[in-house]
PASETOR-20474 format. One record per residue (C-alpha): residue number from 1; x, y negated, z. Coordinates in steps of 0.5 Angstrom, whole numbers. Layout:
REM PASETOR-20474
+-----+-------+-------+-------+
! num !     x !     y !     z !
+-----+-------+-------+-------+
! NUM !     X !     Y !     Z !
...
+-----+-------+-------+-------+
***
This chain:
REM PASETOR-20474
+-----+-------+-------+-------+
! num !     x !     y !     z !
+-----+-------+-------+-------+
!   1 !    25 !    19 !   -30 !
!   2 !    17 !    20 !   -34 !
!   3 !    12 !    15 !   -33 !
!   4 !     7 !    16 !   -37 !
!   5 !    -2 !    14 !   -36 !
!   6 !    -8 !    14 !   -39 !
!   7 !   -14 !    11 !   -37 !
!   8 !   -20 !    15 !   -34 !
!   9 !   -27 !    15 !   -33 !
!  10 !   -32 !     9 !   -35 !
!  11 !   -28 !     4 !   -30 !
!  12 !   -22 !     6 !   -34 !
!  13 !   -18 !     7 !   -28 !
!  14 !   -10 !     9 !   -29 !
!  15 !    -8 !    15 !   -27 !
!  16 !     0 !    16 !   -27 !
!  17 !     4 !    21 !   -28 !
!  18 !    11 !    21 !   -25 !
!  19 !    16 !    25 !   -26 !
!  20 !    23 !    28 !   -26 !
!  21 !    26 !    29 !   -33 !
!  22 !    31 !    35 !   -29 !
!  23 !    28 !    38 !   -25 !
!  24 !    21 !    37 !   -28 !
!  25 !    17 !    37 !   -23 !
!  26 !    12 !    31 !   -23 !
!  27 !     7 !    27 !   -17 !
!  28 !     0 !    24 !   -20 !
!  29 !    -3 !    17 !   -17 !
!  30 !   -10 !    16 !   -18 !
!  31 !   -14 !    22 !   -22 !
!  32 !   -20 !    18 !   -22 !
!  33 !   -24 !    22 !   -27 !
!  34 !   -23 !    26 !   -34 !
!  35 !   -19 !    32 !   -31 !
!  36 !   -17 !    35 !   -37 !
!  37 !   -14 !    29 !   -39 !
!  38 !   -11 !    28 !   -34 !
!  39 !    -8 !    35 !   -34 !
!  40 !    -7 !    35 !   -42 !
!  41 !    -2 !    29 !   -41 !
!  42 !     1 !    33 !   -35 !
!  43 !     2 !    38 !   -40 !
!  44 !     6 !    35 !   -46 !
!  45 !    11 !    32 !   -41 !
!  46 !    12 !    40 !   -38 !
!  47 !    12 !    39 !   -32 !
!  48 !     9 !    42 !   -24 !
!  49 !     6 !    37 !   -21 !
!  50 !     8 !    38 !   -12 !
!  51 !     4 !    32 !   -10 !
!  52 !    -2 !    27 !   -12 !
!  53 !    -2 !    21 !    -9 !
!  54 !    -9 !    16 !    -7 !
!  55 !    -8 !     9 !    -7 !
!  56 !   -15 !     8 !    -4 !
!  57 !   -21 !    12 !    -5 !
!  58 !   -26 !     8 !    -8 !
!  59 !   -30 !    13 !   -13 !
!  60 !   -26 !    11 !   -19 !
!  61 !   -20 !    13 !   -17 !
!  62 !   -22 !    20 !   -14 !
!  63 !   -27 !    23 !   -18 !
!  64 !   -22 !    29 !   -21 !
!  65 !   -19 !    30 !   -14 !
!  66 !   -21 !    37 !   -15 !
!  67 !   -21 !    39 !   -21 !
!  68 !   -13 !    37 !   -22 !
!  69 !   -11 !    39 !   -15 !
!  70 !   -15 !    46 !   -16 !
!  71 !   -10 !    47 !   -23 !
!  72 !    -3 !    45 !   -20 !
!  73 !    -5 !    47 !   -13 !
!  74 !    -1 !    40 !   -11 !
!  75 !    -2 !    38 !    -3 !
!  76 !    -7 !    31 !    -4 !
!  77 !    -4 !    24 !     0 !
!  78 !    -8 !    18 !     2 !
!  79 !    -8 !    14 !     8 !
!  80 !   -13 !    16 !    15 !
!  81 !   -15 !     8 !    15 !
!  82 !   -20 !    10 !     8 !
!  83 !   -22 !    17 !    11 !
!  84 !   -29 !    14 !    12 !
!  85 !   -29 !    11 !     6 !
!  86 !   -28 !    17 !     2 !
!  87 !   -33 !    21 !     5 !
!  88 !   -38 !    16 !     2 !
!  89 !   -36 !    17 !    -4 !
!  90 !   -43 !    20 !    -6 !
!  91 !   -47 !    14 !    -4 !
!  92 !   -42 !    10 !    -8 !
!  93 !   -43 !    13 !   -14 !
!  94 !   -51 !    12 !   -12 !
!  95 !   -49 !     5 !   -12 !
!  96 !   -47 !     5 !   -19 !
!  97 !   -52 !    10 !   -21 !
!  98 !   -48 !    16 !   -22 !
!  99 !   -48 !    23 !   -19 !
! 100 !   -42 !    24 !   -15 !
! 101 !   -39 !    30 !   -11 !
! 102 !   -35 !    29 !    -5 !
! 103 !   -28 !    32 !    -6 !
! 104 !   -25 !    36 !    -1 !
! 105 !   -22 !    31 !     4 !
! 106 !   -14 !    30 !     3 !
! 107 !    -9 !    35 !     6 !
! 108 !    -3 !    30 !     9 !
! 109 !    -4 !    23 !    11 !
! 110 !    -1 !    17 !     9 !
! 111 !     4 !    12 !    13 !
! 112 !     7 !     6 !    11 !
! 113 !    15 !     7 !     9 !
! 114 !    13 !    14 !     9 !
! 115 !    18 !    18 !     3 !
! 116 !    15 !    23 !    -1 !
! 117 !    21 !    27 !    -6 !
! 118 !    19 !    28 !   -13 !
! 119 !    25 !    32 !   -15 !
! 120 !    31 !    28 !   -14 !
! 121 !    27 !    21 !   -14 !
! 122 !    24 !    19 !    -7 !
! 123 !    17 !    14 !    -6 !
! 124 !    16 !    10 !    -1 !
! 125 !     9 !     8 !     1 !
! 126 !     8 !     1 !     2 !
! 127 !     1 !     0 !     5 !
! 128 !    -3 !    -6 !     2 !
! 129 !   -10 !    -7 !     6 !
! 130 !   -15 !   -12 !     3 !
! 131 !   -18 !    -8 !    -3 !
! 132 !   -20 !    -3 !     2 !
! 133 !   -17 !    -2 !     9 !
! 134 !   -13 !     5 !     7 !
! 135 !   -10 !     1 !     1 !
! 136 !    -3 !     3 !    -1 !
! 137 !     3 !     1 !    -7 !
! 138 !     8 !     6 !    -8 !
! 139 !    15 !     4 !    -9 !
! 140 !    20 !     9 !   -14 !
! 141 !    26 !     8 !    -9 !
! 142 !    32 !    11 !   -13 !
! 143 !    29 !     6 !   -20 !
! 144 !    30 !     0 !   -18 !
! 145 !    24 !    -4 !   -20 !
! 146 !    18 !     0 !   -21 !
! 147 !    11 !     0 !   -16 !
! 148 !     5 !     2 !   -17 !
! 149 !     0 !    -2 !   -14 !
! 150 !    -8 !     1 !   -15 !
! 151 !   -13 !    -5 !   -13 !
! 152 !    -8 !    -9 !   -10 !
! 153 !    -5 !   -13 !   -15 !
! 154 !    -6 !   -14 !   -22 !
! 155 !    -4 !   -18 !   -29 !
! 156 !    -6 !   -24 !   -27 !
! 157 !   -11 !   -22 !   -22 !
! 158 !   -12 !   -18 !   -16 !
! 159 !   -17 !   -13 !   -13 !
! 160 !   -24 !   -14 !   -12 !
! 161 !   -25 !   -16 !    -3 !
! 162 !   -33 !   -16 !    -3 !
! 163 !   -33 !    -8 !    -3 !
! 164 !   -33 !    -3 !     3 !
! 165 !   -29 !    -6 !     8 !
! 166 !   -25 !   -11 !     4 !
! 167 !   -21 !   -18 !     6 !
! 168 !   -19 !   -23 !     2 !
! 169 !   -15 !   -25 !     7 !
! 170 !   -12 !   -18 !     8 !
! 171 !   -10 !   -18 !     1 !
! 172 !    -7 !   -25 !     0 !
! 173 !    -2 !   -23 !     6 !
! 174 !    -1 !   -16 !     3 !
! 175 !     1 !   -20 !    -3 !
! 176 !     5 !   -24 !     0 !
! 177 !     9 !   -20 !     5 !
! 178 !     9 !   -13 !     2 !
! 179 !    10 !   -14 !    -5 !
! 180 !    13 !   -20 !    -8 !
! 181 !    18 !   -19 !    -3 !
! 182 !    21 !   -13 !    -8 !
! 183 !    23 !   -18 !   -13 !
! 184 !    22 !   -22 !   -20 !
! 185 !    24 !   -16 !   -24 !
! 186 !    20 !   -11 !   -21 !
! 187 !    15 !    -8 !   -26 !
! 188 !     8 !    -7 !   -22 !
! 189 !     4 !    -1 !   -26 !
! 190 !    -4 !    -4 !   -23 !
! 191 !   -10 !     1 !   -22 !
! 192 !   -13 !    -2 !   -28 !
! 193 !   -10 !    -6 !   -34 !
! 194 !    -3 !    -7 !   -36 !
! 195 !     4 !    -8 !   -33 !
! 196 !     6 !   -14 !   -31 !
! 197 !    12 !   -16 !   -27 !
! 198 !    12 !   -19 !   -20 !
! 199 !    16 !   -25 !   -22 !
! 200 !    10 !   -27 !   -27 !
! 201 !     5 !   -25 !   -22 !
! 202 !     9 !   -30 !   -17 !
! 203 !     9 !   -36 !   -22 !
! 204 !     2 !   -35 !   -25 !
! 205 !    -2 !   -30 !   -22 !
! 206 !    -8 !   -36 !   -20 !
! 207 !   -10 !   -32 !   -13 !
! 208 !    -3 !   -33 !   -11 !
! 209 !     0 !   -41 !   -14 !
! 210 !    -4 !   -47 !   -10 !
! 211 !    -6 !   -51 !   -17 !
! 212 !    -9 !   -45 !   -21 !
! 213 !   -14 !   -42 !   -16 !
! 214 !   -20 !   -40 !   -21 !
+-----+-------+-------+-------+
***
């Protein structure tokens, strides 16, 4: 199995790259910005890209959409719940002074416990609302202990809920009930930062232990 990132943009957004070493075919997470990167790492790893995955559509995360999607020609997947949110992606630039064009909307929904095949492997997609209302996490089924979380959780944190549509609430739950279940050992791969394990994040993560709360 390949994994393999490189943070993109002025949010240094992580985008990832999953793929199968035999069949060499990949799915990316997240092409926030920088499409050329994004391609020149899927380039080193030799492999066709099928599927771009979307964790939420905040402008971070999408920004290269069509540019990466136009190159690989991959099917683009993200939740329905985020649809409106991703439409407005030019005023959430604006919020940030920049200049953003709407990427063309996804071709295929995304759904909870919905599998995607990348060659051999199988993702699951484990929907996290509360960072936004369309949020996903997405589980690689056939290694055991690996999820990528976008702005779900982080090492030592968890995603911003005063933006479009967050809830803190949401969030904690899905947290709670979604991917701490999963297991200590499990390596969470968050949208920002480094790796960390959930069993780490269970034990100190100040958002989730009563007594370290921030």
């Amino acid at each position: 199995m390949i994994v393999d990132s490189i943070p993109v943009g002025m949010f240094q957004c992580n985008c990832y790259l999953i793929g199968d070493e035999k069949r060499r075919t990949g799915v990316l997470i997240d092409p926030g910005a920088e499409g050329d990167e994004i391609l020149a790492m899927v380039a080193r790893h030799g492999v066709e890209i099928t599927d771009i995955i979307v964790t939420h559509a905040h402008l971070d995360h999408v920004c290269a959409l069509d540019p990466v999607r136009a190159a690989t020609n991959a099917r683009v997947h993200m939740n329905p719940r985020d649809l409106p949110l991703f439409r407005e992606v030019s005023a959430q630039g604006k919020l940030f002074g920049l200049r953003v064009e709407k990427p063309a909307d996804p071709e295929n929904s995304l759904a909870h416990e919905q599998r995607i095949a990348c060659g051999d492997l199988t993702l699951r997609i484990i929907e996290t609302p509360g960072h936004s209302p369309g949020s996903v996490s997405v589980l690689v089924e056939d290694q055991a202990g690996i999820v990528f979380t976008g702005d779900t959780l982080f090492a030592g944190s968890i995603g911003r809920t005063d933006l479009w549509g967050g809830s803190y609430e949401e969030i904690i739950e899905s947290i709670k009930a979604r991917l701490l279940p999963l297991g200590r050992d499990v390596t969470v791969y968050p949208g920002h930062g480094c790796a960390t394990t959930v069993g780490e994040e269970k034990e100190s993560n100040p958002f989730l232990v009563p007594g370290l709360a921030i």
